[in-house]
N, C-alpha and C positions, 0 to 999 in steps of 0.2 A: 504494500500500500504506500502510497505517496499522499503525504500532506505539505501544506501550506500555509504557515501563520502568520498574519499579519505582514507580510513582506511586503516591502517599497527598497525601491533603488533609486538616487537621483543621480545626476552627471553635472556636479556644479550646477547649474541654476536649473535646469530641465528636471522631470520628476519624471521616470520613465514606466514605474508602476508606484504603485498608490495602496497601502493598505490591503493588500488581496489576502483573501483565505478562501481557500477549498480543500477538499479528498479527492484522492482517485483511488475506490476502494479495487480490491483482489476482484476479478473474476467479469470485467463489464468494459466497455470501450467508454470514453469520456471524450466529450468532442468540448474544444477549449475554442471560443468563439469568440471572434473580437473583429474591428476594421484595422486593415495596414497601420502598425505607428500606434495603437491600443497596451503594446506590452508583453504581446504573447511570449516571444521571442526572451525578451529579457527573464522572463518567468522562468521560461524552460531553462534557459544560460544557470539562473541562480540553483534550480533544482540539482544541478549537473555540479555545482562547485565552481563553472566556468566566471560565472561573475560575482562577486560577493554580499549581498544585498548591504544595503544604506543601513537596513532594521528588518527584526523578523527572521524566520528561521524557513528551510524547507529539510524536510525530512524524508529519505527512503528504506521505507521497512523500519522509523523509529529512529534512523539515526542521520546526520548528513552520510552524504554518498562518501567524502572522503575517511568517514568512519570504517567503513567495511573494508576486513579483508582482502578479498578479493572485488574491486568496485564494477566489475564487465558480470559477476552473476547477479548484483543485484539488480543494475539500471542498465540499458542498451538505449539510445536513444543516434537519430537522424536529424539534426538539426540545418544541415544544407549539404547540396548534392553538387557543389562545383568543385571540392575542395579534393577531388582527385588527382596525383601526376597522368596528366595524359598518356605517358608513355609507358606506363604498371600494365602488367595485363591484372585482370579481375583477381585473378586466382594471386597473384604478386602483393597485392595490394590489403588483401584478407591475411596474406600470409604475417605482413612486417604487422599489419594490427593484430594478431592475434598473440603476436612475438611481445609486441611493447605491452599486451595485456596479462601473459605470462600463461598465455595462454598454448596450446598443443599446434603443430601443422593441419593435425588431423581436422579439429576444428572448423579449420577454413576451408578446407573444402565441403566436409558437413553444411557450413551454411551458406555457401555456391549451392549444395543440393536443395537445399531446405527454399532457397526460393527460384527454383527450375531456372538456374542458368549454369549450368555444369557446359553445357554445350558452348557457352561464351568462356569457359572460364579463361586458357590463352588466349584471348583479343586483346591487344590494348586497348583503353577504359577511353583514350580519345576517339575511339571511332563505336563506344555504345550511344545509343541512341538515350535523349533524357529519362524515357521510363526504362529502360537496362541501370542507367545512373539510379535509381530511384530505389532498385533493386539490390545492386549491391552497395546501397547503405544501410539497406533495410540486414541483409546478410553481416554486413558491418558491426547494427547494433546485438544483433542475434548470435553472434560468437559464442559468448560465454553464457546461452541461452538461458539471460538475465527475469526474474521476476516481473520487475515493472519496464516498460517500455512507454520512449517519452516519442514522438514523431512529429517534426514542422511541415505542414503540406506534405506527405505524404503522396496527396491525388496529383500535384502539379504536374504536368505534361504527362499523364499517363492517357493511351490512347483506352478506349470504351472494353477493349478483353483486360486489357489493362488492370481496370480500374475494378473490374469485377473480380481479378485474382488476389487484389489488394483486399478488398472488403473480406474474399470467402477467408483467404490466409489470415488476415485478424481478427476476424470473429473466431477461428480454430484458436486462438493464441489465450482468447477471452475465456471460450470455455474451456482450458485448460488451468483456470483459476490466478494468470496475470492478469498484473493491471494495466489498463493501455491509455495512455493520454493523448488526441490528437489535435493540432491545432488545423486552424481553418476560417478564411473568412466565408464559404459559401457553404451557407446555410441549408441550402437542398443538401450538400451531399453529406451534411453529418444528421440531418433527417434520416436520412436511407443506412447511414453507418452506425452514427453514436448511440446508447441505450441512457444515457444524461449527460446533460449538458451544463458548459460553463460559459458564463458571456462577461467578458472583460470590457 
């Protein structure tokens, strides 16, 4: 489970969130809703350790992320899809994160399988298309197939078979008793995805 108390962060004069609290309990998709420049983004950053909030705590499974052990079995999270070397192939790329997670070889390609691109795995990552990107982030976060799972647009450029593997593979991940957090400003699609929602 992931929780969120009262956190705000500002940037010198800018307040980029404000007072936020919510859950994302075990076992349910959460779709985290807001317009472009709302916060999501810094949310997720601070749940992650990546930004340190102003005030307020985020906690996964009860403790910050950098509490845990091993921090890739509690949280996996995608938070942007450019931040590949183009010239990795897929399978290169799982390997050296799985390496700085401390994590097995074997792993990385388990989670090339885990979201049907074993047949990309040698391509290099500059010539996937953005829903292959999307994919092996998703493989990325699923490494150390982490508990809670944090995801930024998710659906962004994913074409319509796409978009329908992402939903059926997170809703298997939900009834497996993770918690899955997603952000998104388009309201239809976390209708058809989220089972409650968060609007920032």
């Amino acid at each position: 489970m992931i929780s969120v108390e009262h956190l705000s962060k500002h940037y010198r004069a800018v307040t980029a969130v404000k007072d936020v609290t919510f859950t994302v309990p075990n076992g349910v998709i959460t779709g985290f809703l807001g317009p472009n420049g709302a916060g999501k983004s810094t949310t997720m950053r601070a749940m992650l350790g990546l930004d340190r909030p102003t005030s307020g705590i985020a906690l996964i499974d009860g403790q910050p992320l950098s509490g845990h052990d091993r921090p890739a079995t509690a949280a996996g999270a995608v938070l942007d899809t450019s931040w590949f070397h183009p010239g990795r192939t897929g399978l290169a790329h799982l390997k050296i994160a799985a390496a700085s997670a401390g994590l097995t070889s074997r792993s990385a390609r388990d989670a090339l399988s885990t979201v049907g691109m074993t047949s990309a795995a040698h391509r290099r990552v500059g010539a996937y298309s953005l829903g292959m990107k999307q994919r092996l982030g998703l493989a990325t976060a699923m490494l150390g197939r982490p508990r809670n799972i944090i995801l930024d647009e998710p659906m962004n450029g994913l074409d319509p078979q796409g978009m329908e593997w992402m939903r059926t593979y997170l809703r298997s991940l939900a009834d497996q008793g993770h918690a899955i957090l997603i952000s998104s400003h388009l309201l239809v699609e976390m209708q058809t995805l989220a089972d409650r929602l968060i609007i920032i």
